[in-house]
Structures are given as structure tokens and as C-alpha cells.
C-alpha positions as a printed Julia matrix, in Angstrom:
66×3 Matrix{Float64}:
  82.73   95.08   87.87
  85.44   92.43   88.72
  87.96   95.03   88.27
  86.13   97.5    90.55
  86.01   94.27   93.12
  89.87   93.97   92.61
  90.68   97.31   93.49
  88.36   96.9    96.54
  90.54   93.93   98.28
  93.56   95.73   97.0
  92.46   99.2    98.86
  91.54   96.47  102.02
  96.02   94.89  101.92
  97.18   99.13  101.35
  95.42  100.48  104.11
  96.33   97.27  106.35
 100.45   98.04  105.21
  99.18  101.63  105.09
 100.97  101.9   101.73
  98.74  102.7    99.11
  99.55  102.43   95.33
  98.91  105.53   92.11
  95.79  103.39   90.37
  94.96  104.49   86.83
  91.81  102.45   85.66
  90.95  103.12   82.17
  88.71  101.08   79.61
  89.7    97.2    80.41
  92.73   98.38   82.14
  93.96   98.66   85.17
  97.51  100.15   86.02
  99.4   100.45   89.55
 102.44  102.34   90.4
 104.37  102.14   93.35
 106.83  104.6    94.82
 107.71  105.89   98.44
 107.26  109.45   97.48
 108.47  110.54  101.09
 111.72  109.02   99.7
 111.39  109.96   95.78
 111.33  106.1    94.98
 111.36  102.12   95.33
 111.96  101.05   98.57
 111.94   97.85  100.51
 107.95   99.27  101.6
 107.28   98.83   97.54
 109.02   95.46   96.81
 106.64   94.43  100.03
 103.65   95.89   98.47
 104.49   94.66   94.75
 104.41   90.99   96.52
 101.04   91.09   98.17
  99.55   92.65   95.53
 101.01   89.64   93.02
  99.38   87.32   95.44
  96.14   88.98   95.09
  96.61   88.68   91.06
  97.4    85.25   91.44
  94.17   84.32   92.98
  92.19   86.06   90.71
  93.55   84.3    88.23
  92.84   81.03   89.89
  89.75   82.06   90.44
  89.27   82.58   86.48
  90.73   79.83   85.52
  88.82   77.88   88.04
């Protein structure tokens, strides 16, 4: 459930930068891809994304670690 809760706050920060990231969830996994397919790659839009969704890790894992 905490991963379903993740994905939740992270669907909240794409459709506020209205960039959304590929999310594959699988058995204890979780796996995000980011591309600008309009542009067929990484752009600036991706490295922007990348670093709010790092943020959101990182308080998840301050909130585990507690």
C-alpha cells in the first residue's frame, strides 16, 4: 500500500508540472522512466521532473527511517 500511496503524491507533482512519468509497478518494485516523447528524449522538462521526484524519495525515506 505505501507504494500505491507513493505513486499517488507522485501523480499529484506530474500533473502540477504536467509532465507525467512511464510507471511500471511490479511485485515490490516500482520503476519510472522519463522522456519528452514530443522530442524523442531527455530534456531540461525530465532533469526537472527527475529532481522533484528525488525529493519525494527522500522523504519517504525519512519518513522510514524516522
Amino acid at each position: 500500500m505505501d507504494c500505491i500511496t507513493f505513486i499517488n503524491q507522485l501523480a499529484q507533482i506530474a500533473e502540477a508540472e504536467e509532465h507525467h512519468p512511464d510507471m511500471i509497478i511490479t511485485w515490490k518494485h516500482l520503476t519510472l522512466k522519463l522522456t519528452t516523447h514530443d522530442e524523442g528524449g531527455i530534456t531540461q522538462l525530465d532533469i526537472e521532473m527527475a529532481r522533484k521526484i528525488n525529493e519525494l524519495i527522500n522523504k519517504w525515506r525519512d519518513k522510514i527511517q524516522g
